[in-house]
N, CA, C and O atoms as CSV, one atom per row, in Angstrom:
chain,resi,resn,atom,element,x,y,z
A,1,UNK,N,N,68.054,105.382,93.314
A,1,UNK,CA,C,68.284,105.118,91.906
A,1,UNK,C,C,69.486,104.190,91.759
A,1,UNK,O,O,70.538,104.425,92.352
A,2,UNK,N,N,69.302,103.015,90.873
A,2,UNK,CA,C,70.479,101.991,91.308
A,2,UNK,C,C,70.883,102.279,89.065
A,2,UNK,O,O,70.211,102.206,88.036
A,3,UNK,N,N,72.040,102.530,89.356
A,3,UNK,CA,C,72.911,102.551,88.229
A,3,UNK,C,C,74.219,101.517,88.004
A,3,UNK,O,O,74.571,100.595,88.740
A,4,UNK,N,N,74.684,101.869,87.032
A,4,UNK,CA,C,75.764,100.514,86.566
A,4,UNK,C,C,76.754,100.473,87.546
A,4,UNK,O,O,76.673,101.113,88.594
A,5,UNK,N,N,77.784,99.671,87.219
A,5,UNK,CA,C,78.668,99.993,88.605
A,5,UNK,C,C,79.813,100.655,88.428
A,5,UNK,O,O,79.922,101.354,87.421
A,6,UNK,N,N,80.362,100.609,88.909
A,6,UNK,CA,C,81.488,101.674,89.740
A,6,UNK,C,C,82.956,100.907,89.757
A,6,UNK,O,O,83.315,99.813,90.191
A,7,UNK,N,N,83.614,101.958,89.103
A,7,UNK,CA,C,85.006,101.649,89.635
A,7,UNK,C,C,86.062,102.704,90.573
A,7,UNK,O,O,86.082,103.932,90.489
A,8,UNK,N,N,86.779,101.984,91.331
A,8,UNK,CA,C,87.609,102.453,92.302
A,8,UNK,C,C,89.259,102.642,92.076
A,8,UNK,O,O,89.853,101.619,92.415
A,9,UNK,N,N,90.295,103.883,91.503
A,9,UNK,CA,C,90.960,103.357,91.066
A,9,UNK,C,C,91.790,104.435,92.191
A,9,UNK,O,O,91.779,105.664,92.264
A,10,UNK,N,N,92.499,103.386,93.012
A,10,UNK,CA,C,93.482,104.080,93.836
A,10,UNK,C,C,95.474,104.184,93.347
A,10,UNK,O,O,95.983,103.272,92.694
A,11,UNK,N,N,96.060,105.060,93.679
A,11,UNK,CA,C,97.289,105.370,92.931
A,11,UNK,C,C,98.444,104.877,94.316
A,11,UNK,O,O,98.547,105.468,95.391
A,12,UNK,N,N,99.054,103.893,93.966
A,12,UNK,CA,C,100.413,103.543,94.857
A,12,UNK,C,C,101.923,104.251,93.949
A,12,UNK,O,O,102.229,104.393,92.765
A,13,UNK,N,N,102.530,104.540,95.205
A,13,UNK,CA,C,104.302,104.505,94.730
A,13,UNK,C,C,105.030,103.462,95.716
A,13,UNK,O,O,104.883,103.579,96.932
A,14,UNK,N,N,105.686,102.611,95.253
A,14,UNK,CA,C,106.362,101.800,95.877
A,14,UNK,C,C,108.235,101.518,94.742
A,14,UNK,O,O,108.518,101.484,93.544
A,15,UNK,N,N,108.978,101.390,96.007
A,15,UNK,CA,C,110.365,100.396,95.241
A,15,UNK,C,C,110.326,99.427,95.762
A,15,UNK,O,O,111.472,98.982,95.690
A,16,UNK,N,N,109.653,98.675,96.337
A,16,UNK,CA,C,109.992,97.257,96.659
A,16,UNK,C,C,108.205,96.716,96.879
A,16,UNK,O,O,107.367,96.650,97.778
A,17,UNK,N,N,108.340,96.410,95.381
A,17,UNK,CA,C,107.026,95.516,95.146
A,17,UNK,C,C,106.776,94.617,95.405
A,17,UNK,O,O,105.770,94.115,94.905
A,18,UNK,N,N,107.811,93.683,96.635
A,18,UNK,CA,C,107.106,92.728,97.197
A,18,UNK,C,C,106.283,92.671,98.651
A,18,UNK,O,O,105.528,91.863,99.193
A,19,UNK,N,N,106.879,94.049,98.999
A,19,UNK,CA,C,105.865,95.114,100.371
A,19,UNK,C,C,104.392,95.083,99.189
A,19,UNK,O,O,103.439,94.315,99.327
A,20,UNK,N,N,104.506,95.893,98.305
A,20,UNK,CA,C,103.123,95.891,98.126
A,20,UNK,C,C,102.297,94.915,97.889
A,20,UNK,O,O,101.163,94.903,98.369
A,21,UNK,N,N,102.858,93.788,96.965
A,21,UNK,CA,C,101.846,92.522,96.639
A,21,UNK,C,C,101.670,92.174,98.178
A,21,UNK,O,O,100.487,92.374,98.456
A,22,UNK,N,N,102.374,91.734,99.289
A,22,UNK,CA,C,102.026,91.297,99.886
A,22,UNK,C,C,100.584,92.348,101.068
A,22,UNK,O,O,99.738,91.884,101.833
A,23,UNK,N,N,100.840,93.545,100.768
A,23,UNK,CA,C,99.415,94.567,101.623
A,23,UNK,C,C,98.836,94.102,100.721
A,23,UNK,O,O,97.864,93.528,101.211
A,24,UNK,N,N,98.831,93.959,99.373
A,24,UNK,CA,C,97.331,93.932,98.231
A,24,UNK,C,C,96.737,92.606,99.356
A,24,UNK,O,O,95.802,92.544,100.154
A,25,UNK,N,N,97.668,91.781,98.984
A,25,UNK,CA,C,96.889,90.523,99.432
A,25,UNK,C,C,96.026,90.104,100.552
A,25,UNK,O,O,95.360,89.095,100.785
A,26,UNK,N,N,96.252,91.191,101.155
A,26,UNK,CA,C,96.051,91.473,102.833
A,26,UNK,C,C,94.814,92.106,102.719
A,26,UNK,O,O,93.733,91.712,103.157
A,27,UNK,N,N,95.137,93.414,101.911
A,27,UNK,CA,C,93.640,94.236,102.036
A,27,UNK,C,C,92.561,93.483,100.978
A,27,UNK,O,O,91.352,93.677,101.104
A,28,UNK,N,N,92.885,92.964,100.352
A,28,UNK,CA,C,91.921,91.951,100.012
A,28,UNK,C,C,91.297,91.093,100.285
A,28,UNK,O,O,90.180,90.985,99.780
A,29,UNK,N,N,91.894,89.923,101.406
A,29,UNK,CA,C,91.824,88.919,102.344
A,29,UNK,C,C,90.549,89.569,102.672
A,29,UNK,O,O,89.460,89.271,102.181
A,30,UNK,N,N,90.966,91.241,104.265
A,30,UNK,CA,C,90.056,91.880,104.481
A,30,UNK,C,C,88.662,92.056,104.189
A,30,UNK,O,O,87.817,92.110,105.083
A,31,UNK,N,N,88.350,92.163,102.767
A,31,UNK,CA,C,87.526,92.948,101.849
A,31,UNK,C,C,86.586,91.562,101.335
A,31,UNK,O,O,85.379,91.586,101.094
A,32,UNK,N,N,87.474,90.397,101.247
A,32,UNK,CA,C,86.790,89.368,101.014
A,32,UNK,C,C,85.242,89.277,101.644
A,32,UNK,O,O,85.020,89.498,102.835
A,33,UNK,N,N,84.237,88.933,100.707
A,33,UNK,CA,C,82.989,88.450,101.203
A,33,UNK,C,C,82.190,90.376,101.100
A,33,UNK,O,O,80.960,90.406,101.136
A,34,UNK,N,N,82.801,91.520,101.005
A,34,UNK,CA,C,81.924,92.782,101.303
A,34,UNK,C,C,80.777,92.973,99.973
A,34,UNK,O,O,81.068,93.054,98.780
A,35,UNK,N,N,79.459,93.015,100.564
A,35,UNK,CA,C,78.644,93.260,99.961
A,35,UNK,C,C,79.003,94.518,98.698
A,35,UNK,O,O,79.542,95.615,98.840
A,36,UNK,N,N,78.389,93.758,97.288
A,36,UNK,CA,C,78.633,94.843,96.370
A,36,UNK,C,C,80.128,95.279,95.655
A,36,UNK,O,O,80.355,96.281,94.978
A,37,UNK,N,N,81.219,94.005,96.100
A,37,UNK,CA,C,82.512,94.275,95.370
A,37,UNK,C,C,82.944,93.129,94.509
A,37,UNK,O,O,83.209,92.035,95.007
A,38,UNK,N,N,83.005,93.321,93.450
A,38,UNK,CA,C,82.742,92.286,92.335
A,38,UNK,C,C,84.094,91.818,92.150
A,38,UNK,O,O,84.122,90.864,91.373
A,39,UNK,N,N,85.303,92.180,92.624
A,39,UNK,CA,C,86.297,92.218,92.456
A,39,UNK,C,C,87.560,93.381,92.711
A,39,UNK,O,O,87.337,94.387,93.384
A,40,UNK,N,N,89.216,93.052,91.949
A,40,UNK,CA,C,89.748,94.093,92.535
A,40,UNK,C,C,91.152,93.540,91.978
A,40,UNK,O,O,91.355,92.328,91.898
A,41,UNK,N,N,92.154,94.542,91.579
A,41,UNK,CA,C,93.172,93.873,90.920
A,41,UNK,C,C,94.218,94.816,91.595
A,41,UNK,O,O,93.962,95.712,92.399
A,42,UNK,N,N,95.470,94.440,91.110
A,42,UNK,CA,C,96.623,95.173,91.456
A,42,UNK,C,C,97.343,95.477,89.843
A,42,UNK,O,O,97.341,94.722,88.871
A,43,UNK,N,N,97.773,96.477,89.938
A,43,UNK,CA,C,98.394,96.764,87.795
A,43,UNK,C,C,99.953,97.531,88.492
A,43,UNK,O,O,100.080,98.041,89.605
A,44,UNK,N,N,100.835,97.407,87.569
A,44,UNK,CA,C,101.831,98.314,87.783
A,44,UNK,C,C,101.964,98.850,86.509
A,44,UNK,O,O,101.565,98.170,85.564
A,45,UNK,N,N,102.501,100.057,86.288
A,45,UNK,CA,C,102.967,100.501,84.783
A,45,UNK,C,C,104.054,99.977,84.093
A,45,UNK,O,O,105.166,99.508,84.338
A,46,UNK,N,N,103.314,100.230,83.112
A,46,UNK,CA,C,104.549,99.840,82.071
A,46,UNK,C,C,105.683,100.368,82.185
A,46,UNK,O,O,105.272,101.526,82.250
A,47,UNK,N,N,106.920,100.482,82.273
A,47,UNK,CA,C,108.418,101.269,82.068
A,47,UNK,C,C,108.455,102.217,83.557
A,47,UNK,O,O,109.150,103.213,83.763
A,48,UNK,N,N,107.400,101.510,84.570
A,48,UNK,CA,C,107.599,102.553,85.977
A,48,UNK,C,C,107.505,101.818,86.619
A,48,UNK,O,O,106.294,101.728,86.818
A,49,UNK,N,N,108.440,100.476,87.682
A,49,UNK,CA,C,108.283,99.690,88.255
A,49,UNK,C,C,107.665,99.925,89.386
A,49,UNK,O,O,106.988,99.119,90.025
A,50,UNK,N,N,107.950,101.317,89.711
A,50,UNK,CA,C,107.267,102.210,91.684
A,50,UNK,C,C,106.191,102.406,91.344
A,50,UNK,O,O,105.604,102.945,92.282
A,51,UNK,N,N,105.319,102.231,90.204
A,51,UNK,CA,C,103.885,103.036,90.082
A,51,UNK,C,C,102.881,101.686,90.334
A,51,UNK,O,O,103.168,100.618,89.794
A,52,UNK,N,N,101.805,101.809,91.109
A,52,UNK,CA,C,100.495,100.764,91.229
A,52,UNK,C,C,99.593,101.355,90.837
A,52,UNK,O,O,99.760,102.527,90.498
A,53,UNK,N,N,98.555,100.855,90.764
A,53,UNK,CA,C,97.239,101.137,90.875
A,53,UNK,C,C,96.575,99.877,91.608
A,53,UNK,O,O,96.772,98.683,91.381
A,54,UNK,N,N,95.781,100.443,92.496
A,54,UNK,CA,C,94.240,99.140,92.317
A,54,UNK,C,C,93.043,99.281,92.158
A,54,UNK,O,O,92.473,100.261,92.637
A,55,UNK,N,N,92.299,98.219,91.362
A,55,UNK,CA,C,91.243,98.869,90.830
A,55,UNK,C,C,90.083,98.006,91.006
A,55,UNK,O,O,89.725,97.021,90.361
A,56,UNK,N,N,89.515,98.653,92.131
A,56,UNK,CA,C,88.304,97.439,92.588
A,56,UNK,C,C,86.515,98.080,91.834
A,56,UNK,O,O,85.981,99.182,91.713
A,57,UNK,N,N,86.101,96.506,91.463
A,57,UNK,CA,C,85.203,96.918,90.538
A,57,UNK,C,C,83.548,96.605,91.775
A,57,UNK,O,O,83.349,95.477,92.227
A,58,UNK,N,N,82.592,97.795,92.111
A,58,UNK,CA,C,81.237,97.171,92.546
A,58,UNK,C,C,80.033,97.233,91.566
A,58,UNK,O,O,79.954,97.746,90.450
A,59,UNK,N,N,79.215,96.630,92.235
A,59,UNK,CA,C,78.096,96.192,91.639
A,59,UNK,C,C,77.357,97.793,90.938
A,59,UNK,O,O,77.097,98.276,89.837
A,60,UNK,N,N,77.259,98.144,92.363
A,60,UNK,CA,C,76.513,99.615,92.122
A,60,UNK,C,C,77.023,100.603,92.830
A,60,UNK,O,O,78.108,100.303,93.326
A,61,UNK,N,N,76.591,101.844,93.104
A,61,UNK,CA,C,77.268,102.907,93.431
A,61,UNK,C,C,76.269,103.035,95.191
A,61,UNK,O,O,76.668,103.817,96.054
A,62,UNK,N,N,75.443,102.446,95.338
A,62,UNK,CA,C,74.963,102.259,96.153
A,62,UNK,C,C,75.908,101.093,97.128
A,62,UNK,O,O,76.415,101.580,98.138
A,63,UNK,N,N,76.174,99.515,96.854
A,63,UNK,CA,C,77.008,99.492,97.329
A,63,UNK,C,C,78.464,99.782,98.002
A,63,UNK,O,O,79.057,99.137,98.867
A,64,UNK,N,N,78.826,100.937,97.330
A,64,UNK,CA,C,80.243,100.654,97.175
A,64,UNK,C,C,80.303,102.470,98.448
A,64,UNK,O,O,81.165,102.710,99.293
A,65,UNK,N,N,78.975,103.438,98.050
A,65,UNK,CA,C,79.049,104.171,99.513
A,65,UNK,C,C,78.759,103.974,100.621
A,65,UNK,O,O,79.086,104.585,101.639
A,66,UNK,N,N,77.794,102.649,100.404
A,66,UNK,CA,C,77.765,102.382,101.700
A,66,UNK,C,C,79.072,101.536,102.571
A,66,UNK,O,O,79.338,101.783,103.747
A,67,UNK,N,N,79.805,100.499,101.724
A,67,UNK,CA,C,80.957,100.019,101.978
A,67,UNK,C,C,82.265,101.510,102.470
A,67,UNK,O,O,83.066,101.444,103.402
A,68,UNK,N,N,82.120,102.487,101.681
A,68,UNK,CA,C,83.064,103.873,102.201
A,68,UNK,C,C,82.963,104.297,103.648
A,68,UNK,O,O,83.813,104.364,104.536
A,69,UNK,N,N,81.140,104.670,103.607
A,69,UNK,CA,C,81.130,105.008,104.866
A,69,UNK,C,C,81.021,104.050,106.235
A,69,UNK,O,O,80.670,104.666,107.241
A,70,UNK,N,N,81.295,102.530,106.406
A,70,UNK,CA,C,81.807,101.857,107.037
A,70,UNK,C,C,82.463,102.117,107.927
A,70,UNK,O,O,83.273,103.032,107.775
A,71,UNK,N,N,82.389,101.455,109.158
A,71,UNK,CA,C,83.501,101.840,110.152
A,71,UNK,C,C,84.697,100.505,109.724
A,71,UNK,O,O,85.895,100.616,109.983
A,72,UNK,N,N,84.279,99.658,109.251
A,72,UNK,CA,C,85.584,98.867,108.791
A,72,UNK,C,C,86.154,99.412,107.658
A,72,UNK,O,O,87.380,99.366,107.761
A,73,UNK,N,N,85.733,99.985,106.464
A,73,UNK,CA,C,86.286,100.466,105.210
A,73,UNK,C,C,87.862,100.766,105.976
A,73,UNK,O,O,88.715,99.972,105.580
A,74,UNK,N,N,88.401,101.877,107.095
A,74,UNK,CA,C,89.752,102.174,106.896
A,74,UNK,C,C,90.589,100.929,107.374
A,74,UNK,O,O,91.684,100.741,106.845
A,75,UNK,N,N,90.198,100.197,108.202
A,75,UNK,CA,C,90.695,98.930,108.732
A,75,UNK,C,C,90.830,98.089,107.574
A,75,UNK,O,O,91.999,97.728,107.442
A,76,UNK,N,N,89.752,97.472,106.336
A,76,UNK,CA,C,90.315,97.127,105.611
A,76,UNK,C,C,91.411,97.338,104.434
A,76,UNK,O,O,91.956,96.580,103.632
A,77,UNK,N,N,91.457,98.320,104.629
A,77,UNK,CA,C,92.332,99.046,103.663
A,77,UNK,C,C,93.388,99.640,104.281
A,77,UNK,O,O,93.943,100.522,103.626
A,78,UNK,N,N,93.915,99.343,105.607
A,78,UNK,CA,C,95.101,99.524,106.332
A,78,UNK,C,C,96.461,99.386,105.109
A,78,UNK,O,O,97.178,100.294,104.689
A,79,UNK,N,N,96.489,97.396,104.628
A,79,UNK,CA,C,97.862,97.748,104.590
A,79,UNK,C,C,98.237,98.284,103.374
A,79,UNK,O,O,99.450,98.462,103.259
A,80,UNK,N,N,97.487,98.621,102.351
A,80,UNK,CA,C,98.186,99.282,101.529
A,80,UNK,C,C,98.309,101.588,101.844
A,80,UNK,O,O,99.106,102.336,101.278
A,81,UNK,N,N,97.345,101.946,102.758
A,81,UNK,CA,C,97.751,103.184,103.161
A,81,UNK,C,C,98.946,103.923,102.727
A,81,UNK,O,O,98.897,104.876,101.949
A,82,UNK,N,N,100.155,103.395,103.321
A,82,UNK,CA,C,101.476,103.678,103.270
A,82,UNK,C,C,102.300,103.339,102.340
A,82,UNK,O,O,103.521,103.193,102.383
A,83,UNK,N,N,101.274,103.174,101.164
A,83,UNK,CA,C,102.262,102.714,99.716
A,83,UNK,C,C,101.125,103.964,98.833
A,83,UNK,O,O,101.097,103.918,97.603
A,84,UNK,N,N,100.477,104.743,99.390
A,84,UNK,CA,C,99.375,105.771,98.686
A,84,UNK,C,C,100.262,106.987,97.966
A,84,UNK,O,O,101.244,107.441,98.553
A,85,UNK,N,N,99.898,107.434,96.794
A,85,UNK,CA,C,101.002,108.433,95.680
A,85,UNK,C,C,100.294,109.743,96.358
A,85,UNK,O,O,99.346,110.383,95.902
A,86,UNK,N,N,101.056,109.979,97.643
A,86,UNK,CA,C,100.768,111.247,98.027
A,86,UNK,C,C,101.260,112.567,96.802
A,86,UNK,O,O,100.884,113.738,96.842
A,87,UNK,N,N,101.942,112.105,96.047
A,87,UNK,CA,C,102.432,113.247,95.106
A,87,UNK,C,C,101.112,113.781,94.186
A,87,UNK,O,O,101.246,114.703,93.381
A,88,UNK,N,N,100.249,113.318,94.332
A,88,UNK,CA,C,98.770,113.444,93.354
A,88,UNK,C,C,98.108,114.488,93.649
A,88,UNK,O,O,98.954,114.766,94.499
A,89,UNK,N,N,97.368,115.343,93.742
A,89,UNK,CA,C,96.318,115.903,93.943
A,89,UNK,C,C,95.388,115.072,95.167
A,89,UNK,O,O,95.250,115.231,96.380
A,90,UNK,N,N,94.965,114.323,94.381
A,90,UNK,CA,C,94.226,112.960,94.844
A,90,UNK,C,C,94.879,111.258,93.954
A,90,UNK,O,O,95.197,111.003,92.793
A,91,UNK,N,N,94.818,110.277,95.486
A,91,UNK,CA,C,95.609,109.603,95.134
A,91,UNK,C,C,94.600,108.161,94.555
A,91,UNK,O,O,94.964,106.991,94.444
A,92,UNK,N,N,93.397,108.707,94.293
A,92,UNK,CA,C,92.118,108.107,93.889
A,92,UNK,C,C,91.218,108.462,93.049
A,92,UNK,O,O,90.770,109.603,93.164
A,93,UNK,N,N,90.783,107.713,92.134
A,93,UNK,CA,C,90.099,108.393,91.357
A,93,UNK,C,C,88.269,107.267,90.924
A,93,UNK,O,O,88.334,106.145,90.421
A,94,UNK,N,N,87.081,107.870,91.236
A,94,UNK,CA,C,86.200,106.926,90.950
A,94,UNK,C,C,85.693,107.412,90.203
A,94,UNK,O,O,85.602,108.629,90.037
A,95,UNK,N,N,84.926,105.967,89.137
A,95,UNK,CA,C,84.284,106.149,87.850
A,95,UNK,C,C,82.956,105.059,88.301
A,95,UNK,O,O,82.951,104.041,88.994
A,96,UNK,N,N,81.774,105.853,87.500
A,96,UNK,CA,C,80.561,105.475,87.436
A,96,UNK,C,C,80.278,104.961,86.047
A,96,UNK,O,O,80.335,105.724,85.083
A,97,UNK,N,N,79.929,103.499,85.904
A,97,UNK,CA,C,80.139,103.220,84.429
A,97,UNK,C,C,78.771,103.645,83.649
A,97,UNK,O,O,77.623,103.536,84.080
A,98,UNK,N,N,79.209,104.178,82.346
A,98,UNK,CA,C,77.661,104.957,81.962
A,98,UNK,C,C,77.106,103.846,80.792
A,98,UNK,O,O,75.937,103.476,80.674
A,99,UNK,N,N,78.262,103.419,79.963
A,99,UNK,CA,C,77.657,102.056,79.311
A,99,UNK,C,C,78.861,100.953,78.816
A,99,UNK,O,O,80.024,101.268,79.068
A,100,UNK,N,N,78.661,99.973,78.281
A,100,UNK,CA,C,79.441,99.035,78.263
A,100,UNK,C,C,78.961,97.890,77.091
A,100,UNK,O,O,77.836,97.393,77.147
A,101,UNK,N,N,79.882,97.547,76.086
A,101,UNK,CA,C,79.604,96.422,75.378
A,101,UNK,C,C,80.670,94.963,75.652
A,101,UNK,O,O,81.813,94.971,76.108
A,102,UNK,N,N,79.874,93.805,75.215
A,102,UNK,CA,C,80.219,92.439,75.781
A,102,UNK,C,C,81.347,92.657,76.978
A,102,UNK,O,O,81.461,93.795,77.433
A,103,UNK,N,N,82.090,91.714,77.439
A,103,UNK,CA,C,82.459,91.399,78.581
A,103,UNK,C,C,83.493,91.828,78.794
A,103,UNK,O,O,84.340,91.140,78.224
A,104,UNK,N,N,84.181,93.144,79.673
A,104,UNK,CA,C,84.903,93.689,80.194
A,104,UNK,C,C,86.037,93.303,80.902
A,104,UNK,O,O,87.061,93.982,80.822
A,105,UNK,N,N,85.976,92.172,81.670
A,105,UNK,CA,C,86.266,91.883,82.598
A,105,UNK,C,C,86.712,90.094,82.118
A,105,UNK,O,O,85.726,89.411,81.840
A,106,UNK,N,N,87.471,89.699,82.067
A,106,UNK,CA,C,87.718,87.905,81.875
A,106,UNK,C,C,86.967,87.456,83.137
A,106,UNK,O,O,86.485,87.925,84.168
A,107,UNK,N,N,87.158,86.093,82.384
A,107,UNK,CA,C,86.549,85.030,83.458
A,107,UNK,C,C,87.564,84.523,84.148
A,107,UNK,O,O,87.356,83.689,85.029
């Protein structure tokens, strides 16, 4: 059953945000070209300079488990690991999009 797609929203703590832009850029490099990932951003909070998120968007939910269970998935996603908000429960959170009007996402 192929449904809308999927978002991936993983939780960073960092103080020196130029360690992290530079893993984003890295695990992205990585990730470049993987079937089923439409994209992928880096956000920090407002009034919390240590807080990230990234939030990579796939096609379908079909892509994006088969990209998980990968033997490259942990390799690409090496360098940000060690910037992960172990303080969470879980330092990830995924959403299955159920509907959506005009365009979400810029060009």
């Amino acid at each position: 059953m192929t449904i809308g797609a999927v978002e991936v929203v993983l939780y960073h703590l960092s103080d020196d945000p130029e360690a992290v832009l530079v893993a984003y850029h890295e695990a992205s490099r990585r990730m470049e070209g993987t079937p089923g990932l439409l994209g992928n951003e880096l956000l920090t909070a407002v009034g919390r300079p240590d807080c990230y998120v990234v939030v990579s968007r796939w096609s379908n939910w079909d892509a994006f488990a088969s990209w998980e269970s990968s033997a490259g998935h942990k390799q690409q996603t090496a360098p940000l690991r060690q910037f992960r908000d172990t303080q969470r429960e879980r330092p990830f959170e995924i959403y299955r999009e159920l509907a959506s009007y005009g365009a979400v996402r810029g060009a």
